[in-house]
Each structure stands twice: as C-alpha cells, then as structure tokens.
DOKOL-505583 format. One line per field, with one value per residue (C-alpha): residue in one letter; z, y, x. Coordinates in Angstrom, 3 decimals. Each point is the difference from the previous one (the first is absolute). Example, Ala and Ser with C-alpha at 12.3 -4.5 7.8 and 13.67 -1.06 7.14 Angstrom:
! DOKOL-505583
aa <- [a_s] $
z <- [7.800_-0.660] $
y <- [-4.500_3.440] $
x <- [12.300_1.370] $
! end
This chain:
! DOKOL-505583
aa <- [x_x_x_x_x_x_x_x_x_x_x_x_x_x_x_x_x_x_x_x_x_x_x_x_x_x_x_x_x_x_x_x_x_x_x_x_x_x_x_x_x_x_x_x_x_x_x_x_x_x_x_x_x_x_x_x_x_x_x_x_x_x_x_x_x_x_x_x_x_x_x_x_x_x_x_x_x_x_x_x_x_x_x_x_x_x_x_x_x_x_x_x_x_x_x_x_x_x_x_x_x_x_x_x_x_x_x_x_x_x_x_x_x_x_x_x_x_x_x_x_x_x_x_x_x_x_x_x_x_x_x_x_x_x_x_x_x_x_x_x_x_x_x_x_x_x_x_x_x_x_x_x_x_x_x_x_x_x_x_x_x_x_x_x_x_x_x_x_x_x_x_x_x_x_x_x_x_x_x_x_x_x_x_x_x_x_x_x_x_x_x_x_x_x_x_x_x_x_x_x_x_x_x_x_x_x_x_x_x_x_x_x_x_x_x_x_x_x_x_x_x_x_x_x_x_x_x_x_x_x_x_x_x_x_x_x_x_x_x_x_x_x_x_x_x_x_x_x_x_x_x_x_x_x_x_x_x_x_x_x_x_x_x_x_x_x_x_x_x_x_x_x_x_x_x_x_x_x_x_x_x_x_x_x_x_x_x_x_x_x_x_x_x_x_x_x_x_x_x_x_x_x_x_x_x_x_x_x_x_x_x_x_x_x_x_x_x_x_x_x_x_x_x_x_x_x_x_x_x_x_x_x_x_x_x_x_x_x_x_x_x_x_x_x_x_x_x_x_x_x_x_x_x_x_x_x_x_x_x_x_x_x_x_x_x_x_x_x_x_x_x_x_x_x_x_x_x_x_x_x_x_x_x_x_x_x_x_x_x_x_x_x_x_x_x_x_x_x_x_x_x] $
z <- [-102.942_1.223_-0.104_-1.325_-2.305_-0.716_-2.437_1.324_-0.853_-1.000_3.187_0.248_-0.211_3.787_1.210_2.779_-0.548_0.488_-2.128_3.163_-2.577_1.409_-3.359_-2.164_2.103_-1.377_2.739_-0.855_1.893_2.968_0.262_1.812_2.790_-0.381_-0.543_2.954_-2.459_0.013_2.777_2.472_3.670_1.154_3.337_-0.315_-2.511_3.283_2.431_-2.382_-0.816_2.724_2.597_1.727_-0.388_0.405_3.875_1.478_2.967_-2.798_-1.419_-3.308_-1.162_-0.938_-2.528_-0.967_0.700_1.698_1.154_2.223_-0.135_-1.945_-0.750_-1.820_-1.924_-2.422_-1.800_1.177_-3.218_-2.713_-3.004_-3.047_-2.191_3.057_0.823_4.112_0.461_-1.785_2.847_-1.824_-1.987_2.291_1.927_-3.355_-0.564_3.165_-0.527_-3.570_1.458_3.403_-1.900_1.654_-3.656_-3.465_-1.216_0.602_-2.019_-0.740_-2.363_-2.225_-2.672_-3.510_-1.869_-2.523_3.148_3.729_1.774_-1.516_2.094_-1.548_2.148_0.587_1.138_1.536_1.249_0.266_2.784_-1.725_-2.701_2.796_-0.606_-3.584_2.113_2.246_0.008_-0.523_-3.122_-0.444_-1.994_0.208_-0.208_-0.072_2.491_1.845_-3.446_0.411_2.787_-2.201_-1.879_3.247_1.031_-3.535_0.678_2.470_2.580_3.688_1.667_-1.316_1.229_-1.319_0.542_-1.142_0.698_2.203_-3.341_-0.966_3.150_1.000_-2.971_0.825_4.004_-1.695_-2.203_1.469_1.455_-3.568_-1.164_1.341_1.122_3.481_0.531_-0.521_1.412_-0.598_-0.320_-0.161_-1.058_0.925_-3.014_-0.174_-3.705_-3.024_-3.793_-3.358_-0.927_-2.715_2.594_2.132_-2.995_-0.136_3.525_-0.595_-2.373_1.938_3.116_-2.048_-2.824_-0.980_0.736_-2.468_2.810_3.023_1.417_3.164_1.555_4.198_1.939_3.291_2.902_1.056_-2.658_-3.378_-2.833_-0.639_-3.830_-1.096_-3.406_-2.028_-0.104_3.803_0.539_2.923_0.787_2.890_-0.828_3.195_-0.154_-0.513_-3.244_-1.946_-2.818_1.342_-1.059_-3.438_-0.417_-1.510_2.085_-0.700_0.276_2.883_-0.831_2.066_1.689_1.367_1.675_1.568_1.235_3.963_0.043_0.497_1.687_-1.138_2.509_-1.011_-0.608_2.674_-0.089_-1.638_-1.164_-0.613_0.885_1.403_3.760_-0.561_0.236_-2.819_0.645_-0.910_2.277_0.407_1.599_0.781_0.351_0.604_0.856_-3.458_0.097_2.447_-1.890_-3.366_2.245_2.049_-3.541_-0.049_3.341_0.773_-3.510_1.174_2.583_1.652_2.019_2.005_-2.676_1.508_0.344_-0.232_-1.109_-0.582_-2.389_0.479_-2.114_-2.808_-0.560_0.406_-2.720_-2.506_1.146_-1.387_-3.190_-0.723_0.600_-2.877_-1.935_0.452_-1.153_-3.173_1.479_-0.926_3.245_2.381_-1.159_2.797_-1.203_-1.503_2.660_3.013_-2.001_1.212_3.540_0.788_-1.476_2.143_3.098_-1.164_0.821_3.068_1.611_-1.834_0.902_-0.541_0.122_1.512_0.645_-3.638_-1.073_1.568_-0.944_-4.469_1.385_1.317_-3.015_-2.442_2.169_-0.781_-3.130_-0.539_0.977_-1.209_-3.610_0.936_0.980_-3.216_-2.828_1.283_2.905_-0.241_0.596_2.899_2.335_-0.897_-0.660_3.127_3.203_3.663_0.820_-2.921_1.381_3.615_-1.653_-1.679_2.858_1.888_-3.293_0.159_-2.708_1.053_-2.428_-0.906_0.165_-3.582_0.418_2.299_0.598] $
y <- [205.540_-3.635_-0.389_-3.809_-0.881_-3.441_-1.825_-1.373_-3.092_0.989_-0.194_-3.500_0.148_0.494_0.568_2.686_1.551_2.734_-1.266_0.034_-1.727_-3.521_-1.389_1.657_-2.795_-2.995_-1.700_1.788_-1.990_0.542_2.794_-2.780_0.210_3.620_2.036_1.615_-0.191_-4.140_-1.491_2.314_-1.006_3.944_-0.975_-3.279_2.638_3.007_-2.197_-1.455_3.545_1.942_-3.129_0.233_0.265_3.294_0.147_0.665_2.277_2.750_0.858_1.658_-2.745_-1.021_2.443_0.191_-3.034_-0.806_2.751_1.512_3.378_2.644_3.672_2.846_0.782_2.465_0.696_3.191_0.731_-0.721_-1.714_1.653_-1.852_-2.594_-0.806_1.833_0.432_-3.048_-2.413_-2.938_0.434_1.090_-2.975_-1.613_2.086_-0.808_-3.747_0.527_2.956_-2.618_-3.122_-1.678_-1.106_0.258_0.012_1.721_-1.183_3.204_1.774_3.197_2.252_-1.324_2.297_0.484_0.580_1.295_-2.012_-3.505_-1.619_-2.157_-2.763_0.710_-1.592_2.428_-0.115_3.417_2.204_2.814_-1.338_0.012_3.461_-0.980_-2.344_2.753_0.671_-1.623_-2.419_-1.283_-3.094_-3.750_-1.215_-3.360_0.690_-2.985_-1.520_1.537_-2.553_-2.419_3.009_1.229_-3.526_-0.909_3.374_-1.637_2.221_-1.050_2.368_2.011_2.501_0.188_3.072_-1.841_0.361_-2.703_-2.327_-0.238_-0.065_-3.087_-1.933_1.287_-1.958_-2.923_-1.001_2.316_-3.585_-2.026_3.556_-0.592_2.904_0.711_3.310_1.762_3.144_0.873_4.231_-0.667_2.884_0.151_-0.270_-0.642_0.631_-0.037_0.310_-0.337_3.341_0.679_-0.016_2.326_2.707_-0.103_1.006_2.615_1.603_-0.321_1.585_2.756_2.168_-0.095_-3.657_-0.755_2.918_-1.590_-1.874_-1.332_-0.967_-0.918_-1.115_1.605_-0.690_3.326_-1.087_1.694_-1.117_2.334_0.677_1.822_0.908_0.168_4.006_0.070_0.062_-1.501_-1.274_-1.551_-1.478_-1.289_-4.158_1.129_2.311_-2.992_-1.489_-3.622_-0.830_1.030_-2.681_-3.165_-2.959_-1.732_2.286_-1.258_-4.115_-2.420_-0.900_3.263_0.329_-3.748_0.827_-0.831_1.365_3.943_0.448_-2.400_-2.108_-2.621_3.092_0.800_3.479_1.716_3.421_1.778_3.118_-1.096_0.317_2.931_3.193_1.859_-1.955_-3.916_-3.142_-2.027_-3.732_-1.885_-3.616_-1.904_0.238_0.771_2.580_1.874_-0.819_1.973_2.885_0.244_0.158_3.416_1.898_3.190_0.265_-0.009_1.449_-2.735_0.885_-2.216_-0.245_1.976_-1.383_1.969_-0.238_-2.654_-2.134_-1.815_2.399_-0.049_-3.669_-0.239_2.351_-1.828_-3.684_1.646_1.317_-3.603_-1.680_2.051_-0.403_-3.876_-0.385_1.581_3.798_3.641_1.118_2.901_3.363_2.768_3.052_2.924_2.116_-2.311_-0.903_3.228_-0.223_-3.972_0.829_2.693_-2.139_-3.395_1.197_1.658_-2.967_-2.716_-2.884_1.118_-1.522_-3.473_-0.292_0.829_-2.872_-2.553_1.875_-0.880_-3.635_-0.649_1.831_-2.536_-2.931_0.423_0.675_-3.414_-1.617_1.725_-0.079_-4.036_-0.316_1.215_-0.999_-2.742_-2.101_-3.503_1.984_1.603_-2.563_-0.337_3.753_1.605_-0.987_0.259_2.884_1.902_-1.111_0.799_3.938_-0.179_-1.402_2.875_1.394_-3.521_-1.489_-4.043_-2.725_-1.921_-4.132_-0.669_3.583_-1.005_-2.878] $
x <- [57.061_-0.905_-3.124_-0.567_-3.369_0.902_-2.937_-2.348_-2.774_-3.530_-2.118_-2.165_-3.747_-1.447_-3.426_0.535_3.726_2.203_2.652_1.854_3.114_-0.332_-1.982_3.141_2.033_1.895_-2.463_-3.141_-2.218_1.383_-2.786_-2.211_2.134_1.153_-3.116_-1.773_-3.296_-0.101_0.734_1.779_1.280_1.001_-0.017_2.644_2.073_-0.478_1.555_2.507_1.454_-0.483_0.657_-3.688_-3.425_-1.901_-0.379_-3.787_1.598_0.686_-2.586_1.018_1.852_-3.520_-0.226_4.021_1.247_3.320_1.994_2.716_-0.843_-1.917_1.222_-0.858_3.074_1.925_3.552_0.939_1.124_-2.514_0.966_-0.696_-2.825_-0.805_-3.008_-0.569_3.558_1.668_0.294_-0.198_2.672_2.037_-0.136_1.275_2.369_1.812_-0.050_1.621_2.297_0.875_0.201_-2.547_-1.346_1.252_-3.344_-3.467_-3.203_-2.489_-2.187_1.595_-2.301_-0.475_1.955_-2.717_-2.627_1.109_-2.868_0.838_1.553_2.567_2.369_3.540_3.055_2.174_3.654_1.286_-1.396_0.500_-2.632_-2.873_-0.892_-1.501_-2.631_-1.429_-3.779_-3.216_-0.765_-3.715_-0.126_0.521_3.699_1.905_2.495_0.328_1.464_3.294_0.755_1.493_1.822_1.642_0.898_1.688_1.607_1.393_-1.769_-0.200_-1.045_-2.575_-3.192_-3.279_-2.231_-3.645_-3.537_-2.188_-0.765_3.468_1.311_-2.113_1.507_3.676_-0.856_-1.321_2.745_2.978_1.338_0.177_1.848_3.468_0.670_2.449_-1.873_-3.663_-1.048_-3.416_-1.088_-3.991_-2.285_-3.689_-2.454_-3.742_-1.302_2.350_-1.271_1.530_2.183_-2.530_-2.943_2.074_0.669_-4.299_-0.040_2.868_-1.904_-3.042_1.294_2.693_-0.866_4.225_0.024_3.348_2.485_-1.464_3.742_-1.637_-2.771_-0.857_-2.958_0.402_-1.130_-1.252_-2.816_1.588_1.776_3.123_0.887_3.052_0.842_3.113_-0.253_-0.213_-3.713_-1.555_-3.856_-1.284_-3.386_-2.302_-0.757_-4.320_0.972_1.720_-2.046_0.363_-4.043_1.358_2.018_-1.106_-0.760_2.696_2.741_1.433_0.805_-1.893_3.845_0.203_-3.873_0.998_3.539_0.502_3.218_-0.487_3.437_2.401_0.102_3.034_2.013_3.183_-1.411_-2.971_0.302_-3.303_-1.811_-3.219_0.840_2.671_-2.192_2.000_3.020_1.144_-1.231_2.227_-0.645_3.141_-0.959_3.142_3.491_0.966_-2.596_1.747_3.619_-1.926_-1.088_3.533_1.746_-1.589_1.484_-0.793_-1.055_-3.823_-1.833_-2.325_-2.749_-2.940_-2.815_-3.643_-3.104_-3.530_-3.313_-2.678_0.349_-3.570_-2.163_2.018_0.284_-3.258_-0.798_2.449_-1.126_-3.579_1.397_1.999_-2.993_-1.599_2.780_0.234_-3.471_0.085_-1.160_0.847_1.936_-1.976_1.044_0.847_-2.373_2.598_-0.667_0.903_3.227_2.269_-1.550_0.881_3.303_0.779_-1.364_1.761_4.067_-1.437_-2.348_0.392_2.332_3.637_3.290_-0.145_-4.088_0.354_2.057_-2.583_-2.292_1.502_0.644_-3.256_-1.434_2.068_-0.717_-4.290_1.128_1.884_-3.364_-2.761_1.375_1.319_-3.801_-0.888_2.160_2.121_-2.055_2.321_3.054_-0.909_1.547_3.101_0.419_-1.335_2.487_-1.558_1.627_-1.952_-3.496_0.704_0.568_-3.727_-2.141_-0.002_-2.354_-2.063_2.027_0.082_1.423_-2.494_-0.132_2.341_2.158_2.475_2.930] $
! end
C-alpha cells in the first residue's frame, strides 16, 4: 500500500481556522492571503479559475457559482464502502490509472478511529479504495503540498472541501506545480471527531457498528451498520437542540462557500434526488467527468417545491440562536406529520440546493452580526448579500467593501 503520512508541523495559533494545513507550512503566514476567513476576494479567485465571473443571465450561478453544466449522476456499479456510489474516487482513480497525475491529495480513516479523517498522499490507484466514505473532523491536508512537490510530484489532484480549497486557489501559483485538478465536495457544518461521536450516540443506541452516515436530501439521514442494519431517520426527529451551542465552530456557521465553488467539479448530493450532483465548472471539469465513460449514468437534475417557507423558518430559528436563545421546538406530535409532508412538498432537488445556500448565506451574517461585527466586510462578498435581500437582509453602512 502507498498511502504517504509524511510529518507534519504543529498547526500555528489562528483565530477562526479549519486547520485547512496552510499554518503547518514552511510559509505559515501565508494564511493572510490564503484564508477565505480574513480577507477573501472569491470573486477575483471565480474568474481566475474558472476564466469568468458568475454571469447575471443564469440565474443559478447565483447560488452555485460558475458552471458548465449540472447533472444528477451515478456509477452504475456501486463501489463497495463509498459514500452514494463512490464517484469521487473514481474520478481519482482514473487520473492515477491514465496518468494524468502521479499524485492525489485526500483524507483516509485514522486507523485507531474510522471517522478521523487523516491526510494522505497517495500514488497507487489501487490504494484509493482505503479513502472511501465520509470522515467528520478537521484535517491539515493542504500541508502535503510541499510533500508532493519534494516528491517530485507534478501533477497532482486534490479532492478538498470549500476552506481548503480556497487556500489551494490562493497559493496554487507559488506551488510549482505543471498540473492541479481540483474534485470539490459541498460542506456546510463540520465539528471536531469527538463532537461527532456525541451526536452518534445521541442519534444511535449502537453508536460504535454504525460504518456510515448521509444527510439526504429527501430530508433523512441514512445509517448503516457493520452487521448490515439500516435506519433512515427524518431531518425533524434528530436531536440537533441537544447539542451544545457550540458544536458546530463559528468557521463553519460563517462559511460562503456551500458548493465548492473554485473546484473543476463539485460532487455532492444536495441537488441529486437520491443520486450524486454533479457541477462541472470548467474545462477540466468536464476532462474529470469524461475520465469516467459510460461508467455513470447522468441525468438532468429536477427541480420542485418552494423553498421560501422553509428559509424563512430557519432565518427565525438562527436569529434565536445568534442571540443567545433556546431554538423553537416542533411539538412531538407534529414531528411525524411535517416529516411525512417535507419529501413530498417541500423543496426538492435543485429548489433544495438554494434553498441550503440561502439558508448558509443568513447564517454567515446573522452569527457575523453577532459575534464578529468588524469582519463582516471583508468576509461577506456581493454576491452573498444579493441571496439575503430577498428576506430583508441589507448590509448595513460599515458591513460591506
């Protein structure tokens, strides 16, 4: 096996971090001009990766960014372990297996803990299996750039979430490298590991067999254990008020970057409707998705539903929560009907995906508003405000560029 842990440096002290890997750099301060949580330029980064700014005449890329297309996707043969059906990997398989890179940057289980996510260096496509499915955690993977590149990797891939990814943009032209292709995955609230065993065991009594764990977008969380068991449990029946307050980091309730947007191609669920979404942004986002043949089925992503409502219920809750107040509790006894009605009139497949973006982007500003007022405009970009107004959310006089 070649999977690669080199060492790395202790993480510098930050104020809001991810421990994207940037601080564990020989040049750990580049994080001033590498961190999306200081002072971030997405949209100069947008049109410097994907070649253009988002374009007014279509109207999602206000919620997605840049893209070619969008489709609802699937391997028609499942991988075993993956997370959906394993596209992701897939696609890096095929740049190992074609020689595209030598290299790919990703995340594989602690072997001591199957959710921590630890960062590996891997050079053998064949090894790629050992990386499938979901880690929750914080990890440094951006510092095996100068690894790979004293490797003497040139080509390399990196499958990263929207914080790490942002620092990969800023600083992928002092790297040296010939070649980067960029798999993105959508995130919008990540915790420590240890947080996420609390909400295991909060919302499994056998938390210590459970071997994966989805949010859906049919409005349940899928759980399968190691024995074969399988529970689908509706988005109203999880203990989310249970948690403490700060359970999800500050970072991650002021993130702007739902869907990956510097990515070549984002691979998610959100606009799939039981199937992968796939949004290929760029030429090399349709070179990553052509590796793959007739390997997956791609279909035109749906649309239904009204989204309104239900942003408006969670801008209430966040507003609650961003001044210090319990959230509203659905009685018990609404609980299984809403459920029932939520996959069946609520928004679904792409209303559904603005609907999480618009959700995150009150999020960002409400809590902003609240906790961290002088960073609000440099954090927030235009294109982030535009989303809110429609729910009277306006910048005020000091909260924008």
């Amino acid at each position: 096996m070649t999977l690669t842990v080199p060492p790395l440096r202790e993480a510098e002290p930050r104020g809001l971090c991810t421990d994207c890997g940037v601080s564990r750099m020989a040049d750990h301060k580049a994080c001033g001009v590498a961190c999306q949580f200081i002072k971030p330029d997405h949209a100069a980064l947008e049109a410097k990766v994907h070649g253009r700014a988002r374009d007014p005449a279509r109207p999602d890329e206000a919620y997605f960014g840049p893209f070619r297309r969008m489709v609802r996707a699937a391997l028609r043969n499942p991988a075993e372990g993956a997370q959906w059906t394993g596209i992701t990997t897939r696609i890096a398989e095929r740049l190992l297996e074609t020689g595209a890179v030598t290299a790919v940057l990703t995340m594989a289980p602690d072997p001591e803990d199957r959710w921590k996510p630890v960062p590996v260096l891997v050079t053998d496509a064949a090894d790629l299996a050992a990386c499938r499915g979901m880690r929750m955690g914080y990890a440094p993977l951006l510092a095996l750039l100068e690894p790979a590149a004293a490797a003497g990797h040139r080509r390399v891939a990196v499958i990263g979430i929207p914080c790490q990814v942002y620092a990969l943009r800023a600083l992928q032209d002092r790297l040296g490298f010939e070649e980067v292709f960029v798999i993105g995955t959508p995130c919008s609230d990540n915790t420590t590991t240890e947080n996420f065993h609390r909400f295991l065991a909060l919302v499994d009594p056998s938390p210590a067999t459970v071997t994966y764990l989805e949010f859906r977008a049919d409005y349940h969380v899928e759980i399968r254990h190691a024995d074969g068991r399988k529970r689908e449990i509706p988005f109203l029946k999880l203990p989310l008020s249970d948690l403490p307050g700060d359970f999800f980091p500050l970072t991650c309730r002021t993130c702007v970057d739902y869907t990956n947007v510097l990515s070549d191609i984002t691979v998610g669920y959100m606009g799939g409707t039981g199937a992968q979404w796939l949004i290929v942004r760029n030429a090399k986002g349709e070179a990553l998705l052509s590796l793959l043949g007739d390997e997956v089925l791609v279909e035109t992503p749906g649309s239904a539903g009204r989204r309104t409502a239900a942003v408006r219920g969670f801008m209430a809750n966040t507003e609650r929560a961003a001044g210090g107040l319990p959230l509203r509790r659905m009685p018990n006894w609404a609980r299984p009907i809403v459920a029932w009605l939520q996959p069946r009139i609520g928004p679904r497949g792409l209303e559904f995906a603005r609907a999480r973006v618009e959700m995150k982007a009150i999020e960002t500003v409400l809590h902003l508003r609240r906790q961290k007022p002088g960073m609000m405009r440099n954090m927030i970009p235009r294109h982030v405000w535009a989303l809110v107004e429609r729910y009277g959310l306006k910048p005020g006089p000091d909260e924008t560029r």
